[in-house]
C-alpha positions in Angstrom: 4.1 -34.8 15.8 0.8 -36.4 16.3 -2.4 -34.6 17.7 -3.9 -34.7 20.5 -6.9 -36.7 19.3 -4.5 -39.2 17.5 -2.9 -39.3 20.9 -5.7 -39.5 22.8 -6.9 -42.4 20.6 -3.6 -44.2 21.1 -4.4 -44.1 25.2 -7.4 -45.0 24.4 -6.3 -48.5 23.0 -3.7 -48.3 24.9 -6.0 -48.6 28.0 -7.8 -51.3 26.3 -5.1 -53.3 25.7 -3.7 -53.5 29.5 -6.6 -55.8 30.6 -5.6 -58.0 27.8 -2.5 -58.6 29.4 -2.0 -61.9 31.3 -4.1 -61.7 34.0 -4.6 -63.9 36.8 -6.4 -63.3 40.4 -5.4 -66.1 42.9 -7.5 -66.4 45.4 -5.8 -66.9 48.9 -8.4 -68.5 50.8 -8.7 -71.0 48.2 -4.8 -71.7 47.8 -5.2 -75.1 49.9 -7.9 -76.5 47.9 -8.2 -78.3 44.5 -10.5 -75.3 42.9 -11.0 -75.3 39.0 -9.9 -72.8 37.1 -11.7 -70.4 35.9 -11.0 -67.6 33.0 -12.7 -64.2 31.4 -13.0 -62.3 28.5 -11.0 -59.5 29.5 -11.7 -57.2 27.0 -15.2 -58.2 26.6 -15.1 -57.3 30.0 -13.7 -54.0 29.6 -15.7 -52.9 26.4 -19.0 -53.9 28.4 -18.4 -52.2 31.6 -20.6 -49.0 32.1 -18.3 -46.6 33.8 -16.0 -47.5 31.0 -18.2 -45.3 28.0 -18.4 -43.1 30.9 -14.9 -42.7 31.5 -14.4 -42.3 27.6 -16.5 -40.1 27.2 -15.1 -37.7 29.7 -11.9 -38.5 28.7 -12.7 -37.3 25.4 -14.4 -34.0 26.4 -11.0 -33.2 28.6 -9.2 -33.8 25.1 -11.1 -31.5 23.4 -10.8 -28.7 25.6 -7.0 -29.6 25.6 -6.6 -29.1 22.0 -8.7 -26.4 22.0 -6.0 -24.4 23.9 -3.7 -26.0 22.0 -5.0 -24.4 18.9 -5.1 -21.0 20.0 -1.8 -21.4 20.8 -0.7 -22.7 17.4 -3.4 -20.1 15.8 -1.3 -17.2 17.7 2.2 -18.8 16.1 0.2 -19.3 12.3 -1.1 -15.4 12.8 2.5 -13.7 14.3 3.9 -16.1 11.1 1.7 -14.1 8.8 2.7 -10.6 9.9 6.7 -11.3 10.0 6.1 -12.2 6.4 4.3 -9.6 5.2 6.4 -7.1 6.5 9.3 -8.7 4.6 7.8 -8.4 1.9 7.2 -4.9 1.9 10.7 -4.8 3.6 12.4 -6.2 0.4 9.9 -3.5 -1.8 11.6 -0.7 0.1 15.0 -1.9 -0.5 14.3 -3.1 -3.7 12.6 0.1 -4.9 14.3 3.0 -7.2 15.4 6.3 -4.8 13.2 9.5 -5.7 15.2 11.5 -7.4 16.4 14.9 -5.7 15.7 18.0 -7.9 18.0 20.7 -6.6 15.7 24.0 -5.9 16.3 26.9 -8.1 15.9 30.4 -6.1 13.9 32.6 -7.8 15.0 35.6 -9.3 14.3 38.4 -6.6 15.0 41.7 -9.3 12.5 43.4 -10.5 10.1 43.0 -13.2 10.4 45.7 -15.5 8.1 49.0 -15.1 5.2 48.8 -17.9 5.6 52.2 -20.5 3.4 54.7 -20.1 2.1 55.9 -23.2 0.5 59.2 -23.3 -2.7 59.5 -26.0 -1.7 62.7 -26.8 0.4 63.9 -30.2 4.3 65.0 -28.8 5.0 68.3 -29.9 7.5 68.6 -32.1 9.7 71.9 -32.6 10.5 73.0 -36.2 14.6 72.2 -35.5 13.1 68.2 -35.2 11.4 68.4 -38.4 13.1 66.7 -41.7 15.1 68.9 -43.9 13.8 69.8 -47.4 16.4 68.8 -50.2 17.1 72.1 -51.8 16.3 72.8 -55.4 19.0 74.8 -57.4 18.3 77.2 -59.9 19.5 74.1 -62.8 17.5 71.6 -61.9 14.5 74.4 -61.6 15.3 75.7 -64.8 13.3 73.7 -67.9 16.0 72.8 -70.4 13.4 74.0 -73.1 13.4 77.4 -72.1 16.0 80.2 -72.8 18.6 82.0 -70.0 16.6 85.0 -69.1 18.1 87.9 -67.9 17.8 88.3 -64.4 18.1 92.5 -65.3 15.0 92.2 -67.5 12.0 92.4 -66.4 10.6 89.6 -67.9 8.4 86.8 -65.7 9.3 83.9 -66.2 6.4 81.8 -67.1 4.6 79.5 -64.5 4.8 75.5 -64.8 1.9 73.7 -66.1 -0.4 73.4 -63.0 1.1 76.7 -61.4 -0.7 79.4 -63.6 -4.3 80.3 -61.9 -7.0 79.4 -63.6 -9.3 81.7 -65.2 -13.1 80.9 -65.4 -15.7 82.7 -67.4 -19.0 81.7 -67.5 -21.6 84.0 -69.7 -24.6 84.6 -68.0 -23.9 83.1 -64.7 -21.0 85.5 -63.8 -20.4 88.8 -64.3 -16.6 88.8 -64.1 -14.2 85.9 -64.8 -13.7 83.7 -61.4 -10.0 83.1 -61.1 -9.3 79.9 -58.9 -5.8 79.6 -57.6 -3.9 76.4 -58.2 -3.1 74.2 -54.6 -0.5 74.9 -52.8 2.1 72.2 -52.8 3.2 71.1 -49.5 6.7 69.3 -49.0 5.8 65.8 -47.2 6.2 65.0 -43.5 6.6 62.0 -42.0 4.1 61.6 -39.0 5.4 62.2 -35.4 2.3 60.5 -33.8 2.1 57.3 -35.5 5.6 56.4 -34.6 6.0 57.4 -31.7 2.9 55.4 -31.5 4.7 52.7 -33.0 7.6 52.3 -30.7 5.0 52.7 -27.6 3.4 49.6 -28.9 6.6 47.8 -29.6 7.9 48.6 -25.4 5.0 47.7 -24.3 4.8 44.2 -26.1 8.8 43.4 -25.0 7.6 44.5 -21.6 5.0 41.6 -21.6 6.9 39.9 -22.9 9.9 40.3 -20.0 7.1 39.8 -17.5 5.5 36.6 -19.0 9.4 35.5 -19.0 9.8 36.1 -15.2 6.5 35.0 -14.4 7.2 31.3 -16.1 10.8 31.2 -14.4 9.5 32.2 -11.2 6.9 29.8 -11.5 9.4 26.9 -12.7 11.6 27.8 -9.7 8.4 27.0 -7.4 8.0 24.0 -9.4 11.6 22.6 -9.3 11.0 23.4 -5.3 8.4 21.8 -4.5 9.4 18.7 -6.6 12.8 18.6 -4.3 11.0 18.7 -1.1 8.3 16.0 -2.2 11.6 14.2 -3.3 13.2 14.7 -0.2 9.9 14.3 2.1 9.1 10.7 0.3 13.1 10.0 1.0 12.9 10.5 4.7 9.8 8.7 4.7 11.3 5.1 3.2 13.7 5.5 5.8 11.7 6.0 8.6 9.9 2.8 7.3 12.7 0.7 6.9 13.9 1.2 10.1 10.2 0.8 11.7 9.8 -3.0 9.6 14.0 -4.1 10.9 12.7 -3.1 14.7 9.4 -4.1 14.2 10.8 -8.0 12.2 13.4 -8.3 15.3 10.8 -7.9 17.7 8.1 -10.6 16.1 11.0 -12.9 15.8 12.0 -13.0 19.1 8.6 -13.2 19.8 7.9 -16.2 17.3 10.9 -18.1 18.8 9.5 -17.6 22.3 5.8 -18.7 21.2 7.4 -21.9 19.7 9.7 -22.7 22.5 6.5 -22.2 24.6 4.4 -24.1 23.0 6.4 -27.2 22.1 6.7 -27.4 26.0 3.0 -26.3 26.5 2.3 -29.6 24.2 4.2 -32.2 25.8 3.0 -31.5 29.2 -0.3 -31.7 28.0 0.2 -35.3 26.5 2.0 -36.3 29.9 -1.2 -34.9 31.5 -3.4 -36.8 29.0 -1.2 -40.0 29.7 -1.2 -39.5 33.0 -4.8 -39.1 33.5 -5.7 -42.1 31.2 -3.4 -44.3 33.3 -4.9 -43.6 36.7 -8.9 -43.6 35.4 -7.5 -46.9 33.7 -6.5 -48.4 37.0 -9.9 -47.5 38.5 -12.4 -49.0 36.1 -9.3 -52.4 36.0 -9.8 -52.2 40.2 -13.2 -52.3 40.3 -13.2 -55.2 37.7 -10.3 -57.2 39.7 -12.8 -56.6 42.8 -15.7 -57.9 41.1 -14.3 -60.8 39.3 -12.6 -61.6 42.8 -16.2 -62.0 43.8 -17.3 -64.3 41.1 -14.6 -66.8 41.2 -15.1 -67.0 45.2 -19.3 -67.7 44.5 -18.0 -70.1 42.2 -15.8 -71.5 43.6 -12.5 -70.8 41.6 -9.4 -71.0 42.7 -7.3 -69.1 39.7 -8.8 -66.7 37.3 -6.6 -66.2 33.9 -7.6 -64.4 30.8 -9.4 -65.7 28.0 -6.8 -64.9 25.2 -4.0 -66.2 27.4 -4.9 -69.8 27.6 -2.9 -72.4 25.6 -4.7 -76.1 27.2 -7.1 -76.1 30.3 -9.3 -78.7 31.4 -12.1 -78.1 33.4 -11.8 -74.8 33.4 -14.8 -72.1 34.1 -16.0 -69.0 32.1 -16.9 -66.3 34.3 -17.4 -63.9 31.4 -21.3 -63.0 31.7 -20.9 -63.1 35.5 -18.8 -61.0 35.6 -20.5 -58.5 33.1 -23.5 -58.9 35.0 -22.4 -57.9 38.2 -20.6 -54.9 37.0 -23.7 -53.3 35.0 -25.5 -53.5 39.1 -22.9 -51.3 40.3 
């Protein structure tokens, strides 16, 4: 569809080319005589004619302004284009884009953690009854193979292992009787009650960290797992909301695109049939006033017909009125 100043330029010749038409002004009063016949430059006419740049010039100022409206219009229908198809695209993102993925929430364990040991500092008391039995030592095994049965009627002692016999220490001159030093006392070996007790205090304490780190971490992936889920299920709700807001939001523009285009295609039209309109009657004012003066010439001059210029084939004794006529339009 052509613009308004392609239009406008199209009246514009348009109006220029009406004068050019075959034109001739008969002169009543001089019907009865033998005048001469006289022709013009129409379009010299035209193109020379003051009021005519005038009439341009407003005429192009009233264009302007026309297409300046014209323009906003079209600018409103380019920027309501722009927003329908950006919010497709993001429309066909949504659609097109992977669901989060739901993570079922674990519930947390409510029992319990277990109740840290208490572990006294002090030794447990520990009765004889607890104590490990001594293997007993027969009279064989006591017996050294090497030595003979002895009688247990006579009253022979029985002589004391090496180790066992005290030990008898004379020293001249430093002592005054032998020192006799006893041999030790040998002591059957007990295991100790405090270091394991203190060992299996350690060892319930370390599985009862170790229980408690347990429920800590599962309690802490449950919270995990449920927060993921309601992120998931929050971001899920979300997409929806805005798929639904870009359908009502895309229906809405495009009704409203369809009504902008309707409206301006008839917005447009009447404004050329205004332009043409307008052109037409400023045309027939400016070709008036020429008809008027030219009317004027050819009666000073004597002429009986006037015809244009470009329309004569053969005349004889014809008459340009040209410059007259130019003349007495630029004293109006």
């Amino acid at each position: 569809m052509p613009t308004l100043r392609t239009f406008a330029a199209l009246l514009l010749a348009l109006a220029a080319a009406q004068p050019a038409a075959a034109m001739e002004v008969s002169l009543e009063e001089n019907r009865a005589e033998r005048g001469s016949i006289g022709y013009v430059d129409i379009q010299r006419v035209f193109q020379r004619f003051p009021q005519t740049h005038k009439a341009k010039q407003s005429f192009q100022e009233i264009v302007r302004q026309a297409e300046d409206q014209v323009n906003l219009r079209r600018a409103e229908i380019l920027a309501l284009r722009s927003e329908i198809s950006k919010q497709q695209v993001e429309l066909d993102l949504l659609k097109n884009a992977p669901l989060p993925v739901q993570v079922p929430a674990v519930e947390a364990s409510t029992a319990p953690a277990p109740a840290p040991v208490e572990v006294s500092s002090a030794a447990p008391s520990v009765s004889p009854s607890a104590a490990p039995a001594l293997p007993e030592i027969s009279t064989e095994t006591a017996t050294l193979p090497a030595e003979p049965a002895v009688d247990a009627s006579s009253s022979a002692v029985v002589p004391d292992l090496p180790g066992m016999k005290p030990l008898t220490i004379n020293l001249p001159g430093l002592t005054t009787a032998p020192m006799v030093v006893e041999p030790p006392q040998e002591t059957a070996a007990v295991p100790s009650v405090s270091t394991a007790a203190a060992a299996a205090a350690e060892a319930a304490v370390a599985r009862a960290e170790e229980e408690r780190l347990a429920a800590e971490q599962a309690q802490r992936q449950a919270r995990e797992r449920a927060q993921a889920a309601e992120l998931a299920a929050a971001t899920a709700r979300a997409r929806e909301a805005r798929l639904k807001e870009l359908q009502d939001s895309l229906e809405l523009k495009r009704k409203q695109l369809a009504a902008k285009e309707e409206e301006f295609q008839k917005h447009q039209s009447q404004v050329e049939r205004n332009l043409l309109e307008l052109e037409n009657r400023r045309s027939e004012i400016l070709l008036g006033k020429i008809y008027t003066v030219i009317q004027e010439v050819a009666r000073e001059n004597g002429v009986g017909v006037v015809v244009d210029k470009n329309q004569i084939l053969f005349g004889q004794n014809s008459v340009d009125l040209t410059e007259k006529v130019i003349k007495k339009l630029e004293g109006l």
